[in-house]
C-alpha positions as CSV (number, residue, x, y, z in Angstrom):
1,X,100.1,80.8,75.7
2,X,103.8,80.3,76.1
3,X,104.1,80.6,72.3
4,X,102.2,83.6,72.1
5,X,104.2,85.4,75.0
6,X,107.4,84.8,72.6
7,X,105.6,85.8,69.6
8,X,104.7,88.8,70.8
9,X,107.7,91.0,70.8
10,X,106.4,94.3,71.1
11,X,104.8,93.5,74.5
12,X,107.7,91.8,75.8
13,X,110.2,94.5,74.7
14,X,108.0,97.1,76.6
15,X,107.7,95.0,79.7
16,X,111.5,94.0,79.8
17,X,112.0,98.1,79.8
18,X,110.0,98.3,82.7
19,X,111.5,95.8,84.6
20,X,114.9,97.4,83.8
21,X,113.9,100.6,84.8
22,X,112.4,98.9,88.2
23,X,115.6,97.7,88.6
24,X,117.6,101.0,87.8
25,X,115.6,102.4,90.8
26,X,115.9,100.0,93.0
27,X,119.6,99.4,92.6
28,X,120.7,103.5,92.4
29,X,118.7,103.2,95.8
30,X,120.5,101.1,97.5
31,X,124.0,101.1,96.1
32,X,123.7,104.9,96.4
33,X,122.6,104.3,100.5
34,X,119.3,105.5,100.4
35,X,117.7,102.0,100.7
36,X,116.0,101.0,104.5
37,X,116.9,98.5,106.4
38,X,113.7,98.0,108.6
39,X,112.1,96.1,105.5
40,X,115.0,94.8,103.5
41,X,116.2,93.4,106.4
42,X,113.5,91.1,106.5
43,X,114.6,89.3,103.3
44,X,118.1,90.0,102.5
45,X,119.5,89.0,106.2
46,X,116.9,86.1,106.8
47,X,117.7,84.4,103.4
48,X,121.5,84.6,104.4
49,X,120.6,83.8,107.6
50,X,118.5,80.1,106.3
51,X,121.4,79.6,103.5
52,X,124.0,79.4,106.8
53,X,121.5,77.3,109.0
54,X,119.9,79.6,111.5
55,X,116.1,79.7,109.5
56,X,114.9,82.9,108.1
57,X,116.1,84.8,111.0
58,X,116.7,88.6,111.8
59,X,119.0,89.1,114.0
60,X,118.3,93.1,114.1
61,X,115.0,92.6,115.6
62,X,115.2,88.9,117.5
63,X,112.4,87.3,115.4
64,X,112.1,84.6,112.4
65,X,110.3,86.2,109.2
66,X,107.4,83.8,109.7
67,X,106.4,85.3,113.0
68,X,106.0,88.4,111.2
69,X,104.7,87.9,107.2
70,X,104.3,84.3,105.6
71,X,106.4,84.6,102.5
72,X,107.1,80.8,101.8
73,X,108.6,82.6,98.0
74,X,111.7,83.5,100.0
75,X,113.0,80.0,99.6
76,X,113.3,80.2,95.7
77,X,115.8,82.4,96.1
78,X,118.1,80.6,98.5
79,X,119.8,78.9,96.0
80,X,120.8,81.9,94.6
81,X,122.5,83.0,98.2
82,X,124.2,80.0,98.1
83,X,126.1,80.8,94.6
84,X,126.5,84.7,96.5
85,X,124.9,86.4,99.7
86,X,124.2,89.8,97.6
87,X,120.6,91.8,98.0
88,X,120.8,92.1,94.0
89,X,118.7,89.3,93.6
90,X,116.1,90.4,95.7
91,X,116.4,93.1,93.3
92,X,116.3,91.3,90.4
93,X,113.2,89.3,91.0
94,X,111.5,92.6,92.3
95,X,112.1,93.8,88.5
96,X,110.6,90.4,87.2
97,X,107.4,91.0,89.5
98,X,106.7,94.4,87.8
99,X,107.7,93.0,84.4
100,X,105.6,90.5,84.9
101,X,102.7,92.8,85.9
102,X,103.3,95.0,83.0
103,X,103.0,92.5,80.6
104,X,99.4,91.2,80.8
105,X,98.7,94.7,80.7
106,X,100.1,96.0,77.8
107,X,99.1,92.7,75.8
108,X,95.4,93.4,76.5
109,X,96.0,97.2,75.4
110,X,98.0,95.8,72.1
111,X,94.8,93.2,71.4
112,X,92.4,95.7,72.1
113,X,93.3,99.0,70.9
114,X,96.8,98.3,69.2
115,X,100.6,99.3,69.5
116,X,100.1,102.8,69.3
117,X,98.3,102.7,72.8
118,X,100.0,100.2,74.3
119,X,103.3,102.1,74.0
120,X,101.6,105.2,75.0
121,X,100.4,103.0,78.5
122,X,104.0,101.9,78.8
123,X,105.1,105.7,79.2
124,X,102.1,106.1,81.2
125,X,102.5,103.0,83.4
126,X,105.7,104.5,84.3
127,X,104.9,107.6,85.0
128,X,101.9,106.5,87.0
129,X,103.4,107.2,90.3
130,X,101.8,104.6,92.7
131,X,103.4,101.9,90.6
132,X,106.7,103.8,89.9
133,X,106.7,104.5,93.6
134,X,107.1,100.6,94.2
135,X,110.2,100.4,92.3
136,X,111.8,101.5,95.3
137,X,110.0,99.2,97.7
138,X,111.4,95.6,99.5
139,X,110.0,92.2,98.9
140,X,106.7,92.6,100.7
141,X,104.6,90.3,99.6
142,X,102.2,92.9,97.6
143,X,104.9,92.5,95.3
144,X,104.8,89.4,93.8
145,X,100.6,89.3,94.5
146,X,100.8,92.5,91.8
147,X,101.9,90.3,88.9
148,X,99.8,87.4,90.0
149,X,96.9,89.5,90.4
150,X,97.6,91.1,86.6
151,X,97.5,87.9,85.3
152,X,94.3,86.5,87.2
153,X,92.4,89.7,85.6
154,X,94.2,89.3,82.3
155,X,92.4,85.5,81.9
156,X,89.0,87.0,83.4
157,X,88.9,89.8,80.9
158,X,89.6,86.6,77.9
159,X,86.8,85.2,79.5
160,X,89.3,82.3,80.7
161,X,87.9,81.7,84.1
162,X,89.3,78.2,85.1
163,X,92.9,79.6,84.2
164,X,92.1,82.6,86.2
165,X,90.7,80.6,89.5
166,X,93.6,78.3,89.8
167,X,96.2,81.1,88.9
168,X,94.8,82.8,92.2
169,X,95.6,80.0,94.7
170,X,99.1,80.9,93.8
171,X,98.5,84.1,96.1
172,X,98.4,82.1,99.2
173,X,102.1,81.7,98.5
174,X,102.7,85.3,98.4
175,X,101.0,86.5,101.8
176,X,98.6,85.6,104.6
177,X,96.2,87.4,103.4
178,X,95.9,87.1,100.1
179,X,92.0,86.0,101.1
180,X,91.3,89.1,100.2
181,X,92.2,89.1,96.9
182,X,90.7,85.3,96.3
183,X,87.3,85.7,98.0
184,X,86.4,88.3,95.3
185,X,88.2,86.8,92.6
186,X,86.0,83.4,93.3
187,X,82.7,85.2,93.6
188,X,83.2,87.4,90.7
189,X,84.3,83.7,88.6
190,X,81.0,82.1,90.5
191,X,78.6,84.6,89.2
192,X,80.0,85.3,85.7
193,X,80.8,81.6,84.3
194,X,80.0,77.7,84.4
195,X,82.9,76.9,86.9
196,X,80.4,77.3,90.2
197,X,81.8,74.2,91.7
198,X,85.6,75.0,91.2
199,X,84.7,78.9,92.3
200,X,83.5,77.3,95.9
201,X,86.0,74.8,96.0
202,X,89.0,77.0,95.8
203,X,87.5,79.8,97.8
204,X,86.4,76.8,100.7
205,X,90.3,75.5,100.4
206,X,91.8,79.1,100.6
207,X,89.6,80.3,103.8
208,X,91.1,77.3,105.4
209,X,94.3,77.7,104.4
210,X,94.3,81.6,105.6
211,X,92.9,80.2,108.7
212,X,95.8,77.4,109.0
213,X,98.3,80.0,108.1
214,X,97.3,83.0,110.3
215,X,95.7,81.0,113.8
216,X,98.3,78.2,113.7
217,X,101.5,78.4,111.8
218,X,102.6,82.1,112.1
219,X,101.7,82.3,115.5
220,X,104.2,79.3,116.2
221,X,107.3,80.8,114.8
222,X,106.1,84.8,117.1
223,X,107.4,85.3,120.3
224,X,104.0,85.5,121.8
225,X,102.3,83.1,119.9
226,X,99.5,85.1,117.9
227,X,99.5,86.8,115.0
228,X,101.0,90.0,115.0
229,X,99.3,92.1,112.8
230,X,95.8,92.5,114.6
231,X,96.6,95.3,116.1
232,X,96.9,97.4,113.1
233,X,93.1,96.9,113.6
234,X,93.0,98.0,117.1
235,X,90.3,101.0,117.2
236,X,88.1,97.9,115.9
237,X,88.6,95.5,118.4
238,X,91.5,93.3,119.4
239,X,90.5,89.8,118.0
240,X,89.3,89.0,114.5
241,X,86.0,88.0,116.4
242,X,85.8,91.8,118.2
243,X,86.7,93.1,114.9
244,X,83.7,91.9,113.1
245,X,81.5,92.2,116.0
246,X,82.3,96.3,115.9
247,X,81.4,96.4,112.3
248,X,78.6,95.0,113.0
249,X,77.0,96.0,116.1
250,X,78.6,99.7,115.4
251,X,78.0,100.1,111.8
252,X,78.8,104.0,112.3
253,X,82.2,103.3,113.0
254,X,82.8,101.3,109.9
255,X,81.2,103.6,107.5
256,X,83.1,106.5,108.8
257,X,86.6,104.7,108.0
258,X,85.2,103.5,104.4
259,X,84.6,107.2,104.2
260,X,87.0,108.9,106.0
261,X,89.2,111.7,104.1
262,X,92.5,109.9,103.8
263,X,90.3,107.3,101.6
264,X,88.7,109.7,99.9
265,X,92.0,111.4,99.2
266,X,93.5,107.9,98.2
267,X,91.5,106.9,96.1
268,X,90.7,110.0,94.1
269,X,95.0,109.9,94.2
270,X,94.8,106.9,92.4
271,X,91.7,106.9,90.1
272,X,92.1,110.4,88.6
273,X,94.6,109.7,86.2
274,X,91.8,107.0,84.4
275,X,89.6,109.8,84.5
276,X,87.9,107.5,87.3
277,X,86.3,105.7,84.3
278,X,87.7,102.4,86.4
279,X,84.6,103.0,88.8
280,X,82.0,102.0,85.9
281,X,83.6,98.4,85.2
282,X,82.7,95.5,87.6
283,X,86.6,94.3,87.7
284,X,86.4,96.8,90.2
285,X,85.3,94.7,92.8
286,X,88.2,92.6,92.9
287,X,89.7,95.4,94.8
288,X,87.1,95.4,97.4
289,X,89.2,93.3,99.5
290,X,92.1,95.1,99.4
291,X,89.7,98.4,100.0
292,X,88.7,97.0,103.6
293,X,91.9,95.7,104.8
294,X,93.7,98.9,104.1
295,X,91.2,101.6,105.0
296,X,89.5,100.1,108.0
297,X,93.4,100.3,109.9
298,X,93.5,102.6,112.0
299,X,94.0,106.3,111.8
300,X,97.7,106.4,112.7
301,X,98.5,103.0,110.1
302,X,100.0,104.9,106.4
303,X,98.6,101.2,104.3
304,X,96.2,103.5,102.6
305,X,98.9,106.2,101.3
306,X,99.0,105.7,97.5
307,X,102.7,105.3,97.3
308,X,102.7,102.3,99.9
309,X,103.0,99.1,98.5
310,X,100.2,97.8,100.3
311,X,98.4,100.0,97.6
312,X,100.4,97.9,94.9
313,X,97.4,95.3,94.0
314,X,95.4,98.5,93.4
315,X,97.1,98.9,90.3
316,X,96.7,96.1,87.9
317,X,93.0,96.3,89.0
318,X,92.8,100.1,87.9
319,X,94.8,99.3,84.5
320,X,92.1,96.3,83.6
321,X,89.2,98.1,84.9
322,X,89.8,101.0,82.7
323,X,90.7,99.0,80.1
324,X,87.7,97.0,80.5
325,X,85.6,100.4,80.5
326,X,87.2,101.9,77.0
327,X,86.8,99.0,75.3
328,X,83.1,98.6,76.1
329,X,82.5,102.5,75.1
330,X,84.7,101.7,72.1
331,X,82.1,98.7,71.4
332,X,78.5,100.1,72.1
333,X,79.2,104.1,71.5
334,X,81.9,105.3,68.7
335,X,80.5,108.8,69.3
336,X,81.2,108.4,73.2
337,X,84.9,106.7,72.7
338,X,85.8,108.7,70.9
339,X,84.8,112.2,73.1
340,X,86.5,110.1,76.0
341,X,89.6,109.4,74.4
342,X,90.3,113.0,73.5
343,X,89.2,113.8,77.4
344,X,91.9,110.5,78.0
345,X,94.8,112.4,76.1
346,X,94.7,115.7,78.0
347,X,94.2,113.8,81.6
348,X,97.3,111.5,80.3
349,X,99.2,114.6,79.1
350,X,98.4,116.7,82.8
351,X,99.0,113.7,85.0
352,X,102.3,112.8,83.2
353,X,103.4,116.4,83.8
354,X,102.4,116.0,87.3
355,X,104.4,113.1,87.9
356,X,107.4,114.3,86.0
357,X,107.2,117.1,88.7
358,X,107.0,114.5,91.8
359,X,109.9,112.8,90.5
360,X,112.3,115.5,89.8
361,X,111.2,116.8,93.6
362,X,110.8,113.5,95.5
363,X,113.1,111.1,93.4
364,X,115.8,112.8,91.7
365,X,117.5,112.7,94.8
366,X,118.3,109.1,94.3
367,X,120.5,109.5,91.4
368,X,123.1,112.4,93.2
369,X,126.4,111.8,94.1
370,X,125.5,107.7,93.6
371,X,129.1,106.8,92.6
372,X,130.9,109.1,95.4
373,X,128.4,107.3,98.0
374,X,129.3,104.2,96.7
375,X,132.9,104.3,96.1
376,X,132.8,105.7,100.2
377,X,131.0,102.1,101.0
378,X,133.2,100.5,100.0
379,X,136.1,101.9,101.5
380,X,134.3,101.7,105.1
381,X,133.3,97.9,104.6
382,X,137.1,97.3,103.7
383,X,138.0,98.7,107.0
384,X,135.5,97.3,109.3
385,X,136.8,93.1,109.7
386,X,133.5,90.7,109.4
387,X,133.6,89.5,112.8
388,X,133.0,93.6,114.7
389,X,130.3,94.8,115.9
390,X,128.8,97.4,114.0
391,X,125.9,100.1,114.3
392,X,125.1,102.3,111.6
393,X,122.1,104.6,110.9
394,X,119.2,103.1,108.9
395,X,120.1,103.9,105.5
396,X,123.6,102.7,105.7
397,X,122.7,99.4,107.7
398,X,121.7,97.0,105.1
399,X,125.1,96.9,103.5
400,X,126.5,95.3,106.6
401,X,123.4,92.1,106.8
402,X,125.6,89.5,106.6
403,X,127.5,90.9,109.7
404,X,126.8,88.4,112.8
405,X,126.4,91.6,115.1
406,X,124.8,94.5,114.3
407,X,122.5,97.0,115.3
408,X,120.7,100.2,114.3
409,X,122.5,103.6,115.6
410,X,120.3,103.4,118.9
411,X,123.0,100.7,119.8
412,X,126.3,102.9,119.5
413,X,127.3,102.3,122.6
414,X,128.0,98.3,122.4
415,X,129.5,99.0,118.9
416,X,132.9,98.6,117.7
417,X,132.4,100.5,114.6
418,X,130.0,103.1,113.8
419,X,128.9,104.3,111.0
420,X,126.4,107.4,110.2
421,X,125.2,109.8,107.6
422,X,125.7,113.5,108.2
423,X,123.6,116.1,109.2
424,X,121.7,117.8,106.5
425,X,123.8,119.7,103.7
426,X,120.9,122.0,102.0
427,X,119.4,123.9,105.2
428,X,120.6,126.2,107.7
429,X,120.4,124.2,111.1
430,X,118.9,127.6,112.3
431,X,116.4,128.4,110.2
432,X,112.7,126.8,109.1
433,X,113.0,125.3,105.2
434,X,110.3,127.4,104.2
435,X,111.8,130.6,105.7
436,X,115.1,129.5,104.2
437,X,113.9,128.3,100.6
438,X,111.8,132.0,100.5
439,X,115.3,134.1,101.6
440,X,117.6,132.0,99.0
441,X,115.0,132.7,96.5
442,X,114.2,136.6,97.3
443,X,117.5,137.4,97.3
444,X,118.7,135.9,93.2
445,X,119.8,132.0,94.7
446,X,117.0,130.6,92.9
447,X,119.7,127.9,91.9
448,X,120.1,127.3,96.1
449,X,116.5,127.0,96.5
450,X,115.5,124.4,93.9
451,X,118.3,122.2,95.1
452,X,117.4,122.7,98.7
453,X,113.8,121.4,97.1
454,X,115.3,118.7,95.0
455,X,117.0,117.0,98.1
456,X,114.8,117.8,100.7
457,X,115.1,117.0,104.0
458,X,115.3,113.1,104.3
459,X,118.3,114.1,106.9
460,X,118.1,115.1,110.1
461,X,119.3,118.5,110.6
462,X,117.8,120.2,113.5
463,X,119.4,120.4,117.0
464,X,116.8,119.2,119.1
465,X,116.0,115.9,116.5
466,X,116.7,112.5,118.7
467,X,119.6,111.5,115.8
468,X,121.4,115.3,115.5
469,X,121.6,114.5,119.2
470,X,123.3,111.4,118.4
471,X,125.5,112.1,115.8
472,X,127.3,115.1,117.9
473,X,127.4,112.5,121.0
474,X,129.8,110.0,118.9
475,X,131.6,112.6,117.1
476,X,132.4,114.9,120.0
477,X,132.7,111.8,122.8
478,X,135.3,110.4,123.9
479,X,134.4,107.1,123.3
480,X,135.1,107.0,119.5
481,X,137.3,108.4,117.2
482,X,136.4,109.2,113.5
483,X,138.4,107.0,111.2
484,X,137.3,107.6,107.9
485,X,134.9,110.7,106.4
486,X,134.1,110.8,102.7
487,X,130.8,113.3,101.6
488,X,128.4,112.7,103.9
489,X,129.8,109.4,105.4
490,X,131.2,108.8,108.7
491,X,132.9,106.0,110.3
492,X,133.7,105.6,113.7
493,X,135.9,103.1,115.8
494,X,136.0,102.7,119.6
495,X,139.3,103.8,121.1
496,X,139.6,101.0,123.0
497,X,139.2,98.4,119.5
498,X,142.4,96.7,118.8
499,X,143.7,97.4,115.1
């Protein structure tokens, strides 16, 4: 296998490009201060933290990252922190997790249908926005079960089930509940080959490893001893046991969350661009786990939103379903294939147009002004000495991780230094968008309109929002003076601070 990977150079030239391109994101992001610290956080200061002996801690929210996720993978890259503390190779393994997804992927397409289509799914997997939408997530642990996952249906659809079975253990590595990726990946395996015994046997030692990992190991390193992530399942019930006992003693209320409208909406999101010929393959059901534990959350949870990466695992299961489908229709009905495929190219065509809209309105923003905003960073961390105290809004937060005190912009008033992002530069702080964007645009600034579009409103800008409250309370108190300003960067320093 390790000789075909190198062999086949087509497939890994089109995977490396979409790991670079994962990476482009990811790094623009942050180095342009657009990244977020409530998730980032949760690798990039708890492996700094474990490289300089204090665990994988997080001092921004007083908890070790075991009491929160189980992502034992953290420790493979702590060597790396200790040759230098720098969030880039977070990055740089994120881009290896979607190469890696990519790769299975397009080498089925190339076996299958040749290298025509499989650089015509490259473009596509790229412009496929649930997956391109992860490019610009943090090391959840969806992440790295997205490439395992790709490969697990990659040996299922060669008919290489022993391969596949043992491949998915690896997922208990990448998240507490990866159960619900292996219970279907075992049945499926059970039913469909000779390995029976090895099917039970790694879906026996994977239920009680979940159960180790989620009743007795996580709940030791949370503040309160359970696991934390029950109540994300709250209009359920408040223990796995309630939780169960709802679904089944109130069957109504289950069914109506399977079928609610936000799944509905989800999944027609995420099938439509296959023409939802994914539905007709049994690969499918691998995603049946995943299905439940994100739609039966309750109402106010966003895991079901098709650009969340808890939708991530969705995606190689889509690709390999589909894939599964064409080449059965390609198989049994010429006629058929080939009707579909010309159906295929305009849905391919439409949806890539679609998404090329979404990014130049939702993610073009990223790239603007990236080496001003960096060349600013810089400056303010050259200012601010390592051992201050510093609070800065949540964009601008996780460049100052390795910081022993720090806080988000709620804690200001402790802070030596301060640093914020400005109010909003594209809208009137007087006036609605929509009100504004129509005026601009019925008056000749069409130009003013699509920028105030492009950029959106990702910053606060009216007078009554909690953090315009904030921002005019440092910069008109008299508790701080502003020290540095650079586009839409601010830094402040209490008056009382010693230079």
């Amino acid at each position: 296998m390790i000789t075909t990977f190198f062999k086949n150079k087509a497939v890994w030239l089109a995977s490396v490009c979409v790991g670079l391109v994962a990476l482009c994101f990811k790094c623009v992001q942050h180095y342009g201060i657009r990244s977020h610290t409530c998730d980032l956080v949760f690798s990039d200061q708890a492996i700094w933290n474990f490289v300089n002996g204090n665990g994988l801690y997080v001092s921004l929210f007083n908890v070790q990252t075991f009491g929160d996720h189980f992502y034992p993978y953290f420790f493979l890259l702590v060597p790396f922190y200790w040759i230098k503390a720098t969030p880039l190779w977070i990055f740089l393994a994120l881009a290896l997790c979607f190469a890696f997804t990519a790769y299975p992927i397009f080498a089925s397409i190339h076996k299958r249908f040749g290298l025509k289509w499989m650089w015509a799914s490259a473009l596509f997997l790229v412009a496929y926005y649930p997956f391109r939408a992860g490019f610009v997530q943090d090391f959840h642990g969806e992440l790295l079960l997205m490439p395992i996952l790709s490969w697990v249906l990659y040996f299922i659809s060669e008919e290489r089930y022993r391969p596949a079975l043992y491949t998915s253990l690896v997922m208990l590595c990448a998240k507490e509940s990866a159960i619900v990726f292996i219970f279907p990946i075992t049945l499926y395996c059970f039913f469909k080959s000779d390995h029976k015994r090895l099917s039970l046997g790694i879906l026996s030692a994977s239920v009680l490893a979940t159960v180790f990992i989620m009743g007795v190991f996580m709940p030791f390193f949370h503040t309160v001893n359970t696991y934390s992530h029950w109540d994300k399942y709250s209009e359920l019930g408040k223990t796995p046991q309630d939780i169960v006992w709802t679904m089944l003693s109130h069957p109504q209320v289950f069914l109506s969350k399977i079928f609610s409208l936000r799944s509905f909406e989800s999944m027609v999101g995420m099938m439509l661009p296959f023409a939802f010929l994914s539905m007709f393959s049994p690969l499918i059901l691998l995603g049946s786990g995943l299905f439940l534990q994100n739609f039966l959350t309750d109402s106010s949870i966003l895991m079901s939103r098709i650009n969340d990466h808890c939708m991530l695992p969705f995606v190689p299961i889509l690709f390999f379903a589909f894939i599964d489908r064409v080449h059965f229709l390609k198989q049994v009905d010429l006629v058929k294939f080939c009707k579909r495929k010309q159906v295929l190219k305009r849905v391919a065509v439409v949806c890539v147009g679609l998404n090329v809209l979404v990014f130049v309105f939702t993610e073009a923003r990223l790239f603007v002004d990236v080496s001003a905003r960096i060349s600013a960073m810089e400056t303010i961390a050259r200012i601010i000495p390592a051992h201050a105290y510093v609070s800065a809004s949540d964009h601008i937060l996780p460049h100052f991780h390795y910081y022993d005190r720090i806080s988000n912009e709620h804690g200001y008033q402790h802070a030596d230094y301060v640093v914020l992002e400005g109010l909003n530069q594209y809208y009137p702080h007087d006036m609605d968008a929509g009100t504004y964007i129509k005026k601009e645009w019925n008056t000749g600034s069409k130009w003013r309109a699509l920028k105030a579009l492009i950029m959106g409103e990702d910053r606060p800008r009216r007078k009554e929002d909690p953090y315009v409250q904030l921002f005019n309370s440092v910069k008109n108190g008299n508790h701080f003076q502003l020290v540095f300003e650079q586009g839409n960067l601010f830094l402040f320093k209490k008056k009382n601070y010693p230079q």
